[in-house]
C-alpha positions in Angstrom: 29.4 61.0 30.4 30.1 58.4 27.3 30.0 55.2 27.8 29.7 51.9 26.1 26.8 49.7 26.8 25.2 46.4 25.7 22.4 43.5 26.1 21.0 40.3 25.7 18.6 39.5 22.8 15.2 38.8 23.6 14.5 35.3 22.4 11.3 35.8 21.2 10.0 32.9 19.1 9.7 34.8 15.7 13.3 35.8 16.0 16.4 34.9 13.8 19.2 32.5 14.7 21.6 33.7 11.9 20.1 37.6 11.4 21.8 39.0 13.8 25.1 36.7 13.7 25.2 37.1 9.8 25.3 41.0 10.1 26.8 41.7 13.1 29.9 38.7 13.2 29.6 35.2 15.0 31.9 37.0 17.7 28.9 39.3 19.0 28.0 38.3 22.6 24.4 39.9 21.7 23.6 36.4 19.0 23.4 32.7 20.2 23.1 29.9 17.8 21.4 28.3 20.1 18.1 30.4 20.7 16.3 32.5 18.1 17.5 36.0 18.7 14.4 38.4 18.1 15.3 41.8 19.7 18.3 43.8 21.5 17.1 46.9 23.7 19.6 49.5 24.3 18.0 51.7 26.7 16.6 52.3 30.3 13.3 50.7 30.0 12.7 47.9 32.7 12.1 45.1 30.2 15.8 44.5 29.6 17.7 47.4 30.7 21.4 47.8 28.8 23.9 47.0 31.0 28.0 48.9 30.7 30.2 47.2 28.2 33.0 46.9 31.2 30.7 46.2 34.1 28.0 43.8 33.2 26.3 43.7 36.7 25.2 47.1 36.1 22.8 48.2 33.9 23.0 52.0 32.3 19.3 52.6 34.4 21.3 52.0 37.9 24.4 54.0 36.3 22.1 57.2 35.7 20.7 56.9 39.1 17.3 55.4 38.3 16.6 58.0 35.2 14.7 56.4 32.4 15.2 57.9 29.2 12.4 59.0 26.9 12.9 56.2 24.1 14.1 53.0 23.5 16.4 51.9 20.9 16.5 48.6 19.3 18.1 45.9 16.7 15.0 44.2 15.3 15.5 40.5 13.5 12.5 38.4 12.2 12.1 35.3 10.7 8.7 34.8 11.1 6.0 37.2 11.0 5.2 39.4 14.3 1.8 39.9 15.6 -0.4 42.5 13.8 -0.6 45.5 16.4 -1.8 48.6 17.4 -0.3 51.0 19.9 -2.5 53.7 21.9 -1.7 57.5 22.2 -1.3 59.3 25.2 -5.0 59.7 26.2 -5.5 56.4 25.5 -2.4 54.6 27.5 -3.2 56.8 30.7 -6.7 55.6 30.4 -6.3 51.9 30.2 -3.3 51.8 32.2 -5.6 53.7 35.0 -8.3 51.3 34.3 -6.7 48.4 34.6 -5.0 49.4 37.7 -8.3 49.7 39.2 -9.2 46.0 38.2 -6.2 45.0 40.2 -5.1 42.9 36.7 -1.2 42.8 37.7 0.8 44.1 35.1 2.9 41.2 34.4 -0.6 39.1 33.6 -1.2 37.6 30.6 -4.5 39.4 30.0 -2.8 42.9 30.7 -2.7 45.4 27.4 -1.4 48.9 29.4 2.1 47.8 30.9 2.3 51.2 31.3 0.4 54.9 30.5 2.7 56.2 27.8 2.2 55.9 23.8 4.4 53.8 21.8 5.0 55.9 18.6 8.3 54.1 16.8 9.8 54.1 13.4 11.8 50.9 11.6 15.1 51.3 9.4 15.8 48.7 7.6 19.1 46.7 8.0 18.1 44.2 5.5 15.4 43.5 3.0 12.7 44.2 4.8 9.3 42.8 4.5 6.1 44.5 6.8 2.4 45.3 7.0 1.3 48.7 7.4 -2.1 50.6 7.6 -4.9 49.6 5.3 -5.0 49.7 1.5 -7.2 52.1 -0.6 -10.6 51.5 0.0 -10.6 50.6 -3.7 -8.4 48.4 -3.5 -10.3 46.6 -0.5 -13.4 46.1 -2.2 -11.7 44.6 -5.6 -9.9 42.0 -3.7 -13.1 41.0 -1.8 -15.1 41.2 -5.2 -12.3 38.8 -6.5 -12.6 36.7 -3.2 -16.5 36.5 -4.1 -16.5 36.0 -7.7 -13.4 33.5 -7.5 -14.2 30.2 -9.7 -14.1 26.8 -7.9 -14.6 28.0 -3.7 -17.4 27.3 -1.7 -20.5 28.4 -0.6 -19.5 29.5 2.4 -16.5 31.2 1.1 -18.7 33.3 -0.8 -21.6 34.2 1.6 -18.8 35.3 3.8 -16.8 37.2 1.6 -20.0 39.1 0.1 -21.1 39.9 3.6 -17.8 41.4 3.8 -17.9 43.6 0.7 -21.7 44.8 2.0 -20.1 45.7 5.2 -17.3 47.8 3.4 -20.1 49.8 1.6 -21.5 51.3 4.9 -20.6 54.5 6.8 -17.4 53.1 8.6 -17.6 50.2 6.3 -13.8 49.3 7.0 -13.9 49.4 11.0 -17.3 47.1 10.3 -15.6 44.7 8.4 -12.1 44.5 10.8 -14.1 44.4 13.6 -16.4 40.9 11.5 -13.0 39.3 10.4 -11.9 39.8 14.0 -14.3 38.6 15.8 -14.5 35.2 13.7 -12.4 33.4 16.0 -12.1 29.9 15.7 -14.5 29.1 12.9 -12.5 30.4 9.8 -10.7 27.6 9.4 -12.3 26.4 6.2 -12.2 29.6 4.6 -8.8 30.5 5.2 -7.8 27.3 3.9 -9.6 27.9 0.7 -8.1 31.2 1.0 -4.7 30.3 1.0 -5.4 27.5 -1.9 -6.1 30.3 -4.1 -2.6 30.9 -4.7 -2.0 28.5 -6.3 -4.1 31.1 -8.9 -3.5 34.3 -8.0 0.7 35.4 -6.6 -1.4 38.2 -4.4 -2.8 35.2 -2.4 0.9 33.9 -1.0 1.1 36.0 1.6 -1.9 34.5 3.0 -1.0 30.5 2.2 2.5 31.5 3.9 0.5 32.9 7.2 -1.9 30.0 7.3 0.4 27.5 7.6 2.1 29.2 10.7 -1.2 30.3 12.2 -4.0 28.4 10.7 -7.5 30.2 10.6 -6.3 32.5 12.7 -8.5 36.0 11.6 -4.8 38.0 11.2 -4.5 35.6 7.9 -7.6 37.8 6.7 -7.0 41.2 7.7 -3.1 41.1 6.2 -4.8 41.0 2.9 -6.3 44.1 3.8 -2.9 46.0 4.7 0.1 47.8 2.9 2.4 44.9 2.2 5.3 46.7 2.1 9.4 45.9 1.2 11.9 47.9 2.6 15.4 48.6 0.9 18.3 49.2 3.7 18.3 52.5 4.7 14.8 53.1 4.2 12.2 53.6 7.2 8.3 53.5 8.4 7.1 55.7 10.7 4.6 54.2 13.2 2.4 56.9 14.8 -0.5 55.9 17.6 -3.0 53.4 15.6 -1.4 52.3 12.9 -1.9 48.6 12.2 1.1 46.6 10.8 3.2 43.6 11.8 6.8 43.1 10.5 7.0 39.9 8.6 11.1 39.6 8.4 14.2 41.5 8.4 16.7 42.9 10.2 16.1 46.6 11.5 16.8 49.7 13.7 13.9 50.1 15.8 13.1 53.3 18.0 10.1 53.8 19.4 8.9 55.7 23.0 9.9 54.0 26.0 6.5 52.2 26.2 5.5 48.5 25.9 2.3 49.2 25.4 0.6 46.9 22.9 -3.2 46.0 21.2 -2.8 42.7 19.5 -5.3 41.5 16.4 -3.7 38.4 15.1 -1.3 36.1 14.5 -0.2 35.7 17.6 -0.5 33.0 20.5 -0.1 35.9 22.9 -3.2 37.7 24.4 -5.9 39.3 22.0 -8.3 42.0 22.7 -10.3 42.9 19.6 -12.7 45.5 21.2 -9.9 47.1 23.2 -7.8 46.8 19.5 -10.8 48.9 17.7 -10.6 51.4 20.0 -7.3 52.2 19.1 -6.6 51.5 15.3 -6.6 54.1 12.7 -8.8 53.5 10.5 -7.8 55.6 7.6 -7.1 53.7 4.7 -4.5 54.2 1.6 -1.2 55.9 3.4 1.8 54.1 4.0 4.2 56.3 6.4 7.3 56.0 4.5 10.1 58.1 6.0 12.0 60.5 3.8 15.8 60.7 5.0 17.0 64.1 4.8 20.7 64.9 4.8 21.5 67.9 6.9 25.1 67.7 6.0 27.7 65.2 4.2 27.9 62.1 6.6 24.6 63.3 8.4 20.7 62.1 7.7 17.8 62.8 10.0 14.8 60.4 9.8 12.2 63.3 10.5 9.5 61.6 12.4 6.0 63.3 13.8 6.7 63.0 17.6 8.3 64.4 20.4 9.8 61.4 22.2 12.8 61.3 19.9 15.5 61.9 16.7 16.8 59.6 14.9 20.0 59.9 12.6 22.5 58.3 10.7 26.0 58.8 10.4 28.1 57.7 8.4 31.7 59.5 8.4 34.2 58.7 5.4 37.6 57.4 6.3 39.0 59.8 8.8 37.4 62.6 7.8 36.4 64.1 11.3 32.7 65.5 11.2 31.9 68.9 12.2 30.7 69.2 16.1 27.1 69.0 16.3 25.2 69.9 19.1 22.7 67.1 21.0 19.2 68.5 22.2 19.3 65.7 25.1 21.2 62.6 26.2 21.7 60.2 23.3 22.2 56.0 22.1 24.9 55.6 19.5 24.9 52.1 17.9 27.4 51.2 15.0 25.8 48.9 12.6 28.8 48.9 10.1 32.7 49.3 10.2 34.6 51.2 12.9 33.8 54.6 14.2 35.4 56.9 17.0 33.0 59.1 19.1 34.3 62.1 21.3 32.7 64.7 23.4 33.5 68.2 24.7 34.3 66.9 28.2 37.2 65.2 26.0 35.8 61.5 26.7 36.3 59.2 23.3 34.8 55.7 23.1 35.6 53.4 19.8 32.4 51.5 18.3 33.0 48.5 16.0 29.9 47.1 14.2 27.3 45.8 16.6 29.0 48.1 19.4 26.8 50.5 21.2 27.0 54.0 23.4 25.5 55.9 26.2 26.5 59.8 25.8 24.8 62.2 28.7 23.0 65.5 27.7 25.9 67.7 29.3 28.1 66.6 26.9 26.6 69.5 24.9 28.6 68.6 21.8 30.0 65.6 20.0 32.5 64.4 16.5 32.4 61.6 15.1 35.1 60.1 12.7 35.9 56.8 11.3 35.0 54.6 8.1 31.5 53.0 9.5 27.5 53.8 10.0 26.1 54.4 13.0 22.6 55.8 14.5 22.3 58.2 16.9 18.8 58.3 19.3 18.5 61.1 21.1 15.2 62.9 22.9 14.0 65.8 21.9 14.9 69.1 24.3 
């Protein structure tokens, strides 16, 4: 079976109006003007199932006969910063999903964390510059900032008792999880001091990042622990991988997102949305220094796997020249195509052919068994693991 698909954005508050339309063309159904288009799901998963291309009352979910698929593909556009977020592992989702079952806490409340008992692992390719948070930075690193944040000429009192209590903290056995879990719980009465915070850029250019999420979420503790993170910028065509606890929030871009067909998320800050710090610290990774860049490795010409620790998914991209047809390749399991550039023609060995033009997107079943692509475009392919 191959068969084009498509969505609806997700109008999420910290999307783009003009991301999406900008890369994609103004003739995309998938981008209004008028609402802030934050994410496009091209999968099974019950959020926002696709639905086919040539029969939009039916979603691809309904088509397969109620099968989910093991992972969810995305297009991922920010203009303002997402929350920062952790997301369980396996032993961790069944858990709280089982326990809050038990609670009777619907799972469409507010207050719920485990919308359902899978992990979340998921890795980003950037579209566009691409700016993000990830993991912690080198303990080193940690403590000079909050030495500087101390010592810093012209900020109060108050700033400085706080930050030195901070730098004590750091210097105890599990001195970073002691002072994530301090900032975290400071809820409400850090207004001051991220204010002064954020008025030290005007000193200091590693400070911006904190005056530019103050003024969106003003003493919120997520102001605090970004200075604590990876601030990292993405080139197109590179990637983060995002195994079970890592902390990070994408700040803006537009991106490829996969992940496991989960919606399972700990929030920690900068967010209106619902916050459970203890629940949060169960399930962060508290390793500091490593940022989980993804190395592409080309496998052939026109072919580059994004090798990713997990067995939910593979990712690759393809990217065929002119009409040069590309050797068959066999798929492990059922498989999302999305075209993110140019024109490309897909065909399978039951002789089915759909044509992709950028922003275009593709359902192709596991019995299928083999598939060519050819063209003058880039697409990526999603598949699950056998």
């Amino acid at each position: 079976m191959l068969v084009k698909i498509s969505n609806q954005p997700r109008n999420y508050a910290w999307g783009s109006r003009t991301l999406i339309r900008d890369y994609f063309g103004p003739d995309l159904t998938l981008a209004s003007p008028d609402q802030p288009a934050a994410e496009v799901w091209f999968g099974t998963h019950a959020g926002s199932p696709a639905l086919l291309a040539d029969d939009r009352a039916t979603t691809l979910r309904d088509h397969l006969g109620g099968h989910q698929l093991s992972f969810l593909l995305k297009i991922l556009a920010a203009d303002q910063p997402l929350s920062i977020q952790a997301h369980p592992n396996s032993q961790q989702a069944k858990a709280g999903f089982a326990r809050e079952e038990a609670q009777g806490i619907a799972v469409t409340a507010s207050n719920r964390n485990y919308k359902d008992d899978q992990h979340k692992p998921e890795i980003i390719v950037a579209l566009s510059d691409f700016e993000a948070l990830c993991g912690f930075k080198p303990l080193n690193e940690i403590d000079q900032l909050l030495e500087d944040m101390e010592t810093h000429s012209g900020v109060s009192e108050g700033f400085r008792i706080i930050s030195t209590q901070w730098r004590k903290l750091l210097h105890e056995p599990d001195g970073l999880r002691k002072v994530f879990s301090d900032i975290s719980h400071r809820r409400g009465n850090l207004d001051g001091f991220t204010a002064e915070l954020t008025a030290m850029a005007d000193f200091e250019a590693r400070f911006a990042l904190a005056e530019r999420l103050n003024l969106l979420y003003p003493g919120d503790p997520g102001v605090v622990l970004a200075l604590l993170m990876n601030h990292v910028f993405l080139e197109p065509g590179e990637a983060l991988f995002l195994p079970a606890g890592n902390i990070h929030a994408y700040l803006s871009g537009l991106g490829v997102e996969l992940m496991a067909a989960s919606d399972n998320v700990l929030r920690g800050g900068l967010t209106p949305k619902h916050v459970d710090i203890d629940e949060l610290e169960r399930v962060v990774d508290f390793t500091p220094g490593r940022i989980p860049l993804v190395v592409p490795r080309e496998i052939s010409s026109g072919l580059i796997q994004y090798q990713c620790n997990t067995d939910d998914f593979l990712l690759y991209k393809l990217e065929p020249s002119g009409e040069r047809l590309m050797a068959d390749l066999s798929l492990p399991s059922e498989a999302v195509i999305l075209c993110t550039a140019g024109e490309i023609a897909i065909s399978n060995s039951l002789e089915e052919r759909v044509l992709l033009r950028r922003g275009e997107a593709a359902f192709m079943s596991a019995d299928a068994k083999f598939f060519s692509i050819s063209g003058s475009g880039t697409a990526f392919l999603a598949t699950g693991k056998a």
